[in-house]
KELOKOL-804860 format. One record per residue (C-alpha): y, z, x. Coordinates in steps of 0.001 Angstrom, whole numbers, plus 524288, in hexadecimal, padded with zeros to 5 digits. Each point is the difference from the previous one (the first is absolute). Layout:
# KELOKOL-804860
YZX/...
END
This chain:
# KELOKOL-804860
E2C29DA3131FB82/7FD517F200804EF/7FCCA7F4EE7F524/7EFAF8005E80566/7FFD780E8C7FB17/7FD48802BA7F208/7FE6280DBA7F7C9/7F5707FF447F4E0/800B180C0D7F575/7F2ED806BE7FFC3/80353809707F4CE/80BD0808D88078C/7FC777FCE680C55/805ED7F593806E0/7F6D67FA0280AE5/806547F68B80A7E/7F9567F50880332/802E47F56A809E0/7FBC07F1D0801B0/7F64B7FE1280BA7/80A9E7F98080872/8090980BA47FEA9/7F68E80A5280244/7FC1F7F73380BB5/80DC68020D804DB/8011680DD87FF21/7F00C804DD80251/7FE007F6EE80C49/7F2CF7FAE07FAE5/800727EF187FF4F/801DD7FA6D7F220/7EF987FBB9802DE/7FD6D80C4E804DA/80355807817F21A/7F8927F5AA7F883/7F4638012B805AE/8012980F3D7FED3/802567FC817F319/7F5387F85D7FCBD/7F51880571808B4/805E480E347F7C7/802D78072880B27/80AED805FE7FB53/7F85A803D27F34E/805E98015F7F2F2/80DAE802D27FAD3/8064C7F65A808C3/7FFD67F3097FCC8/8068F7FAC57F4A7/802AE7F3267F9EA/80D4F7FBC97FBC6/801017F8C37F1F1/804167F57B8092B/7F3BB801E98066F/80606802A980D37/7F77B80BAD806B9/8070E80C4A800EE/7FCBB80C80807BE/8027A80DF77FB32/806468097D80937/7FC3D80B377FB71/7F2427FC977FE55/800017FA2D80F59/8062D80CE38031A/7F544806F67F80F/7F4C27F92C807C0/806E1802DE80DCF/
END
């Protein structure tokens, strides 16, 4: 697991989320690319998170679940 990956416990599921730059790395999409997917809401719900931080994060599983 790289340091820009985090796990957040939802009850006993685990779901993986990923900073924008990492998921950047590994989807293919540009780092402005997934923002403004983000914020126009074209990926829907379930997928973007906010870190305490308040670094955006990405869910995996919920970008799987809308592919």
């Amino acid at each position: 697991m790289s340091y820009e990956c985090f796990a957040l416990e939802n009850g006993n599921k685990m779901l993986q989320l990923k900073t924008v730059k990492q998921f950047s790395k590994e989807s293919g999409y540009s780092e402005k690319a997934i923002r403004i997917k983000l914020d126009k809401g074209v990926w829907g719900t379930g997928i973007k998170f906010k870190a305490p931080d308040g670094r955006v994060l990405i869910s995996m599983e919920g970008f799987e679940r809308w592919v």
